[in-house]
C-alpha positions in Angstrom: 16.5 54.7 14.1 18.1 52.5 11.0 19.1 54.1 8.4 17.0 53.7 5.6 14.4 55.2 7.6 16.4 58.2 8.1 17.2 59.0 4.5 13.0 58.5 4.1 11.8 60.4 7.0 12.1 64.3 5.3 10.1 62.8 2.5 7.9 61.3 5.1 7.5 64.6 6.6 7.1 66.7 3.5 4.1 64.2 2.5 2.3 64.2 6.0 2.5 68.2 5.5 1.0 68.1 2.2 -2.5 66.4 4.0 -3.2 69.8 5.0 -3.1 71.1 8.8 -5.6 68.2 9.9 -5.0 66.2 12.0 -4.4 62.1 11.3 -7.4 59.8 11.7 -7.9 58.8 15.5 -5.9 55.9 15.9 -3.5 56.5 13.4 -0.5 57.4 13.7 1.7 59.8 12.2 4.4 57.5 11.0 1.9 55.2 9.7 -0.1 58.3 8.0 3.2 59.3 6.0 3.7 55.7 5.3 -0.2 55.2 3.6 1.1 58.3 1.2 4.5 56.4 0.2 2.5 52.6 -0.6 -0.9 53.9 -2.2 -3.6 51.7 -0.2 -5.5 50.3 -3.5 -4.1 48.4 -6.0 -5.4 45.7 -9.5 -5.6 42.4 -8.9 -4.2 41.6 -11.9 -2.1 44.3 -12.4 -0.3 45.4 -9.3 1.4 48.4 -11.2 -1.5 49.7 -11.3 -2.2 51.7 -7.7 -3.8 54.8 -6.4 -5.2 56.0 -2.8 -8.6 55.8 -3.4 -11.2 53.1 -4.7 -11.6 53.0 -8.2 -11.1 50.7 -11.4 -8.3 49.5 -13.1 -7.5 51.7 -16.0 -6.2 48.2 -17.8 -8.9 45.7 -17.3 -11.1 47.4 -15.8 -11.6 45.1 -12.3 -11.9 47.1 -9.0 -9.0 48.0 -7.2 -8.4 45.9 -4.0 -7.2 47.2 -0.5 -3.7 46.4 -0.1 -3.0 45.1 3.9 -0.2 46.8 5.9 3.0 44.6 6.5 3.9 43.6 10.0 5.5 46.4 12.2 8.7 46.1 14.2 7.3 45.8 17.4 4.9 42.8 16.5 5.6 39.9 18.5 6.1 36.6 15.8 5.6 32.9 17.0 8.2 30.9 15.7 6.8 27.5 14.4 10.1 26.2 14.0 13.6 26.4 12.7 15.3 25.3 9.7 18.8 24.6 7.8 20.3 27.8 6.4 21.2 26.1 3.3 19.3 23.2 3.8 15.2 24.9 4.0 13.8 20.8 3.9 15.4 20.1 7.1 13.5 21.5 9.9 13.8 21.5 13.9 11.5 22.0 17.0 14.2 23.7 18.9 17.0 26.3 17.9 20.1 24.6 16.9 23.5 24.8 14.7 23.7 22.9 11.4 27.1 21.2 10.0 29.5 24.4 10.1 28.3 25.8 13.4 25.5 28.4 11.2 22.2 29.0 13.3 19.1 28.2 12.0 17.1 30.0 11.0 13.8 30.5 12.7 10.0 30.3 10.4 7.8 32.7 11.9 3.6 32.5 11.9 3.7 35.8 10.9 4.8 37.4 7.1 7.5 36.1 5.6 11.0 37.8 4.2 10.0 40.2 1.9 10.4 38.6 -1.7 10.0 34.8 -0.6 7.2 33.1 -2.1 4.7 33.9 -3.9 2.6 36.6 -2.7 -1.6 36.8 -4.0 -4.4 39.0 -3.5 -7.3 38.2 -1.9 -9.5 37.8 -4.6 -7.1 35.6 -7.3 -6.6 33.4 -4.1 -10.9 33.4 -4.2 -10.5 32.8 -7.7 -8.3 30.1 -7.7 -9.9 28.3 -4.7 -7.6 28.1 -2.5 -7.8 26.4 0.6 -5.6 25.7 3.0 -5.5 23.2 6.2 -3.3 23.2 9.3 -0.8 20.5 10.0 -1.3 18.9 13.3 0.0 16.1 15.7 -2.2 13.3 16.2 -2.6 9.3 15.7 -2.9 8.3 12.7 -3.7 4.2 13.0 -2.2 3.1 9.5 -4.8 0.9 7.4 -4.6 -1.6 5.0 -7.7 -3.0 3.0 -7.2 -6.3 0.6 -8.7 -8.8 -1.5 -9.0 -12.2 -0.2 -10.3 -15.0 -0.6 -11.6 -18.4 1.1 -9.5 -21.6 1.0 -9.8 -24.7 2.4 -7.8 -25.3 5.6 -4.7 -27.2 4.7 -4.5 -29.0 7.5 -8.1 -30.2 6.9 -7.3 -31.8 3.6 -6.7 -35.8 3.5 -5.4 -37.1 0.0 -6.1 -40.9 -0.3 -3.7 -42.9 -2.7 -2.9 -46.6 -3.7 0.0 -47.8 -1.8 0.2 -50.9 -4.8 -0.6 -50.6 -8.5 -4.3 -52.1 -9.4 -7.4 -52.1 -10.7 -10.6 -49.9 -9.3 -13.3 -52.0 -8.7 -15.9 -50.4 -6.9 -16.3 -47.1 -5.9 -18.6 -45.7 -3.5 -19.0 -41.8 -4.2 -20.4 -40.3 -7.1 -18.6 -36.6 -8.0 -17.2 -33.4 -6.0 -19.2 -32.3 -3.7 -20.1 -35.8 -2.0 -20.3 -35.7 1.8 -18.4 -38.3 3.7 -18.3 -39.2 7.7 -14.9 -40.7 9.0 -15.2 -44.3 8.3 -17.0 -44.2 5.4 -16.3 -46.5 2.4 -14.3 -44.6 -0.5 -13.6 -47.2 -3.3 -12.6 -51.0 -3.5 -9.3 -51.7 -5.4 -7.6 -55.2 -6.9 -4.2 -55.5 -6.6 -1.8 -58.3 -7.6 0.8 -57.5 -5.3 -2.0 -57.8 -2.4 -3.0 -61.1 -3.8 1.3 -62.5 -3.5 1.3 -60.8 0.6 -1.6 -62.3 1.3 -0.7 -65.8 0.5 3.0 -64.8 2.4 0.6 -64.3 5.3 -1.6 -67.7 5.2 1.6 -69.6 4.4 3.6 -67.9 7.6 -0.1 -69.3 9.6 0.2 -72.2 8.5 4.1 -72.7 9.4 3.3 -71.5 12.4 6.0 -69.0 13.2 5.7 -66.3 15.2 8.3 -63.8 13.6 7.5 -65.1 10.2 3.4 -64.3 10.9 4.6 -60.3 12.0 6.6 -60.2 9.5 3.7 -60.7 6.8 1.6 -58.3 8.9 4.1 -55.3 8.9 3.9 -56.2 5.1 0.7 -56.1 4.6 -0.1 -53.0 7.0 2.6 -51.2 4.8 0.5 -51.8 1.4 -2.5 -50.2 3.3 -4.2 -53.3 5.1 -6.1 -52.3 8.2 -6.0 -54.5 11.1 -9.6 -55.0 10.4 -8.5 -56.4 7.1 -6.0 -58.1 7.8 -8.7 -60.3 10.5 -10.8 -61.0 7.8 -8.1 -62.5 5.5 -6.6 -65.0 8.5 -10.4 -65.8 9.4 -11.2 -66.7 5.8 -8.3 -68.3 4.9 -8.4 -67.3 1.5 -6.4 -64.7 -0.9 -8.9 -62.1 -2.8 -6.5 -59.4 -3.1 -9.0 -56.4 -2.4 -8.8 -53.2 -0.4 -11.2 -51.5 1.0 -10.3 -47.8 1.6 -12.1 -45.9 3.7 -12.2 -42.0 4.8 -9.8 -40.9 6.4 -12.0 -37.9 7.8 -15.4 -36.5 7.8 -15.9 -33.6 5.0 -17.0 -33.0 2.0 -15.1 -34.8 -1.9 -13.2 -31.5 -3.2 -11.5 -33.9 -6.1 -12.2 -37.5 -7.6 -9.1 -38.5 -9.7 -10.7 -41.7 -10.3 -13.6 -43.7 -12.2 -14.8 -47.9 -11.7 -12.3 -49.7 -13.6 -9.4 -47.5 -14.1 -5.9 -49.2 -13.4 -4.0 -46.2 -10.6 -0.2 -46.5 -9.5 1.0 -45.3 -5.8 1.2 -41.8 -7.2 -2.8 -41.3 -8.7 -4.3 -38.9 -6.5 -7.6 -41.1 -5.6 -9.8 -39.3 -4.0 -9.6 -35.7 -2.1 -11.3 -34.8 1.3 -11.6 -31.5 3.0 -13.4 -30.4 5.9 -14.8 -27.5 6.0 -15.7 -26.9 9.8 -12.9 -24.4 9.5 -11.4 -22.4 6.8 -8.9 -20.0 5.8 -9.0 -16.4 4.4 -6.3 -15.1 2.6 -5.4 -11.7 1.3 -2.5 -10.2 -0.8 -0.9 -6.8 0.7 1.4 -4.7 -1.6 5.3 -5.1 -0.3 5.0 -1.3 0.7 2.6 -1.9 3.1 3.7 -5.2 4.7 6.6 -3.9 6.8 4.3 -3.6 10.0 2.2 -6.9 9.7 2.5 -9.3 12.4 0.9 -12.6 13.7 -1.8 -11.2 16.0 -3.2 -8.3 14.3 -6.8 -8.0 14.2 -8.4 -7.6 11.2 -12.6 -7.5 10.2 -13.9 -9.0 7.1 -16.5 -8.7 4.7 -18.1 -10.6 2.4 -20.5 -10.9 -0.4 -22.8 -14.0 0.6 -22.6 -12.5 4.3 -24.2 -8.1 3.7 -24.2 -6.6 6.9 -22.2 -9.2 8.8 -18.8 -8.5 9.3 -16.2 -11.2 10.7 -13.1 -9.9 13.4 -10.5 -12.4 13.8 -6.9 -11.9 13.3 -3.5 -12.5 11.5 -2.4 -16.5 12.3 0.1 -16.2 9.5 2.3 -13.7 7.6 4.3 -15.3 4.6 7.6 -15.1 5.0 8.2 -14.3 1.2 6.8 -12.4 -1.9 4.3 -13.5 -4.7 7.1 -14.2 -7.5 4.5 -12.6 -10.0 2.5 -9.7 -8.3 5.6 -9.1 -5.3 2.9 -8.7 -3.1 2.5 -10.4 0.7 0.0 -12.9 1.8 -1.3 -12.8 4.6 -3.7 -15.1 6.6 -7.0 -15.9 8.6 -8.4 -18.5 10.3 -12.3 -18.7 11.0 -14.8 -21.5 12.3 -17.2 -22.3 9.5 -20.6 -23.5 11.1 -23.1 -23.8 8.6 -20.7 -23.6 5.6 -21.4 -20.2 5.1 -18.5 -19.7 4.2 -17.6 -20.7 0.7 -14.3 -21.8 -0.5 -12.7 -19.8 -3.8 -15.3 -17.0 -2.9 -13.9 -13.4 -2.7 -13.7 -11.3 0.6 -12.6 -8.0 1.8 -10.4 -7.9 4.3 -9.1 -4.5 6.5 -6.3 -4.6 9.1 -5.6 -1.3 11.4 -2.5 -0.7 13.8 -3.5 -1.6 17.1 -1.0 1.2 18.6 0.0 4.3 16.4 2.1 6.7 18.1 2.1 10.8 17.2 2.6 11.6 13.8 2.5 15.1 11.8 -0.8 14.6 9.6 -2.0 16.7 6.9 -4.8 15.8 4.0 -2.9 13.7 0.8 -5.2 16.0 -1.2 -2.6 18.4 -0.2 0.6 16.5 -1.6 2.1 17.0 -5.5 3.7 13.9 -5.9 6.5 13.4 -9.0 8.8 10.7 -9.9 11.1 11.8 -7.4 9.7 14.1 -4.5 6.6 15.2 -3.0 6.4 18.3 -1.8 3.6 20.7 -0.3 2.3 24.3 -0.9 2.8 26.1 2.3 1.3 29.5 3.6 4.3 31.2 5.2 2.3 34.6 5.5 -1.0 35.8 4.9 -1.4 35.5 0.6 2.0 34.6 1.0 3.0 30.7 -0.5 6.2 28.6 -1.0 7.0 24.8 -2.1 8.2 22.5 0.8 10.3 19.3 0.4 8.3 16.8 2.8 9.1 13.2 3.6 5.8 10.9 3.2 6.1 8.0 6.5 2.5 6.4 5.5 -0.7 6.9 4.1 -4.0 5.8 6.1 -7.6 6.6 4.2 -7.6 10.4 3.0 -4.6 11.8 5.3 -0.9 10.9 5.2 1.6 10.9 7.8 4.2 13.2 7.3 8.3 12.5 8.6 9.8 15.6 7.7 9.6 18.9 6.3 6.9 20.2 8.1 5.9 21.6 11.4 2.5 21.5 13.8 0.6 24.6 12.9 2.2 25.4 9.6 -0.7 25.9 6.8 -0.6 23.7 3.5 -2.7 24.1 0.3 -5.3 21.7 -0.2 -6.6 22.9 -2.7 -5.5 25.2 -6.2 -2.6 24.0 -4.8 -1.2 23.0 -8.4 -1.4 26.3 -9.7 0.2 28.3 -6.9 3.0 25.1 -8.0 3.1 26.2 -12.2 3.6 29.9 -10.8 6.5 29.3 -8.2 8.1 26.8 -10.9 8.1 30.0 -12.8 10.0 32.2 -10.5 12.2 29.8 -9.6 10.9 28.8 -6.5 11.2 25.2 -7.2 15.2 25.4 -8.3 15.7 26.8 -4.8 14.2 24.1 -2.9 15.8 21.4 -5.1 18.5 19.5 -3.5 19.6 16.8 -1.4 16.8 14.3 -0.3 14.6 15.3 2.8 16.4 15.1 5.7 15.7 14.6 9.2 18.4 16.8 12.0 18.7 16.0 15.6 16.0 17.0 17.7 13.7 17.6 14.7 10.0 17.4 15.0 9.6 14.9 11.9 8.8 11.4 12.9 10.3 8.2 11.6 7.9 5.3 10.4 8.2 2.9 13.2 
């Protein structure tokens, strides 16, 4: 028997005399009869001064006097969720080891905590307060991202058509953006002089009759922008007009018309601007955060205004290899096959990628997490009534539940909610100066899981 049970046990005695020559209730026994007479069984909510061994009212405010539960006997078997650092209580482990100066760790039970730890609450303030609590578990956790896009042309699908030689525009053959064009199609007419001094180079160099001299003036001519088809048509009719016929390059539709009849354009005047919009891009920004785990490949759905209740899958065919210089975010992006034109270019979309293969993480509700400008932490049931605050290590956030790398075990309980004032009272009592320390930590062997 330990000591301090010895120097109680004539009191014990005395008191269990005092009852009378009854005997104890059935199933109770003596030791715990002598021990109801030491800790009177009822005690204020409010006031826990305030006791006495029967039901009654609190002689201060009045409210009923609560039951008070029994503390865990010696012989109770405790599982032991896990152990942690004894100077360290942020770093935790899922099997018994030694920290830095060969100290064991020490072991968190399910059962009541060490007397004095925490912060221990009756029934009904916890009722009062709301408190609810939800158990950390080990599961997959597929991290998500959604993002605001939008539709682009396809870059590759864009022709820009330019003057090789300074002139005049003469005729041109579409109206405004949004004309549609086939490949082939006539685009404008331009007078050049420059045209006008290679094409007489090239009737001279027929007439002379030379055969390098005649190739010569046709590389010439082909490099101001003279078809072959043009270039028949001047030897045929034997005369200079100094025209050019440009045609389009591509089918699609005119996305830009830099030009009007008459206007005089150099080699750098952007003409006229094609795209085709059988295919087009989707493009979405993602916060820098988030971006680590984005690949080519990842499939992704989309949604979109113009299209309700039809949602597009494709996935990731690029991932930007730097940052928006304004905003620091990611862009990522999507190909899609646009039959119909349905889908319009500059128009907004919603697009949500998912990890194709999560692996186990600790997961417990973000409703759960107090968040400052420099740690999180968590409100943790070590006993029944009984809370503390816990360092924890966010990996990743996914929808309503976060993924947790350290500080926490499967089957420990957190607050999810009145969580924040179980935090005002254990700043209070000094709860919080006790946890404060080094950043969370993760030991060998430890249950916490890194992002991957």
């Amino acid at each position: 028997m330990n000591r301090p049970l010895q120097s109680l046990l004539p009191a014990l005695v005395a008191m269990l005399v005092a009852c009378g020559p009854s005997d104890p209730p059935a199933g109770e026994t003596a030791r715990d009869h002598a021990l109801a007479h030491a800790q009177p069984g009822y005690v204020c909510p409010m006031h826990p001064q305030m006791t006495s061994d029967e039901p009654g009212s609190c002689p201060v405010c009045g409210m009923d006097l609560v039951k008070r539960k029994s503390e865990t006997t010696e012989g109770d078997v405790q599982r032991v969720l896990s152990y942690r650092h004894p100077h360290k209580p942020n770093v935790t482990s899922d099997v018994p080891m030694k920290d830095e100066m060969g100290m064991d760790y020490v072991p968190v039970y399910a059962g009541p905590a060490a007397s004095g730890e925490g912060i221990l609450v009756s029934a009904e303030v916890r009722n009062n307060l709301g408190v609810r609590v939800a158990e950390v578990s080990r599961g997959l956790l597929p991290r998500t991202i959604r993002a605001v896009g939008q539709v682009s042309y396809d870059e590759g699908r864009v022709q820009h058509v330019h003057a090789r030689a300074e002139g005049w525009v003469e005729r041109l053959f579409v109206s405004s953006v949004g004309d549609r064009v086939n490949r082939g199609d006539p685009l404008l007419e331009l007078y050049s002089p420059r045209l006008v001094t290679a094409q007489e180079e090239y009737l001279q160099a027929l007439r002379m009759g030379g055969e390098a001299l005649i190739r010569a003036s046709e590389t010439r001519l082909r490099a101001l922008g003279i078809s072959d088809e043009e270039i028949r048509r001047v030897r045929e009719a034997g005369q200079v007009d100094g025209r050019i016929l440009y045609r389009a390059p591509s089918a699609g539709v005119v996305t830009r018309l830099g030009i009007r009849d008459g206007m005089f354009v150099k080699p750098d005047t952007d003409m006229v601007v094609l795209a085709d919009l059988g295919q087009v891009w989707i493009e979405a920004d993602v916060l820098a955060r988030q971006s680590a785990w984005l690949a080519r490949g990842l499939s992704a759905s989309v949604k979109l205004d113009q299209l309700p209740g039809r949602d597009l899958t494709g996935e990731l065919t690029y991932v930007y290899p730097e940052a928006d210089p304004r905003t620091r975010a990611v862009r990522v992006r999507l190909a899609f096959d646009n039959p119909g034109e349905a889908l319009k270019p500059n128009s907004f979309a919603t697009v949500t990628i998912s990890e194709p293969d999560p692996v186990p993480m600790l997961i417990v509700p973000l409703e759960a997490l107090i968040r400052t400008s420099e740690q999180t932490r968590v409100i943790v049931e070590i006993a029944p009534n009984r809370f503390a605050p816990r360092l924890i290590d966010v990996a990743y956030e996914s929808g309503d539940m976060g993924a947790i790398a350290a500080g926490l075990a499967a089957g420990e309980r957190v607050v999810v909610s009145g969580q924040f004032m179980l935090d005002s009272e254990a700043n209070l009592r000094g709860e919080l100066e006790r946890i404060s320390g080094p950043p969370v930590e993760q030991s060998g062997g430890a249950s916490a899981q890194h992002e991957h």
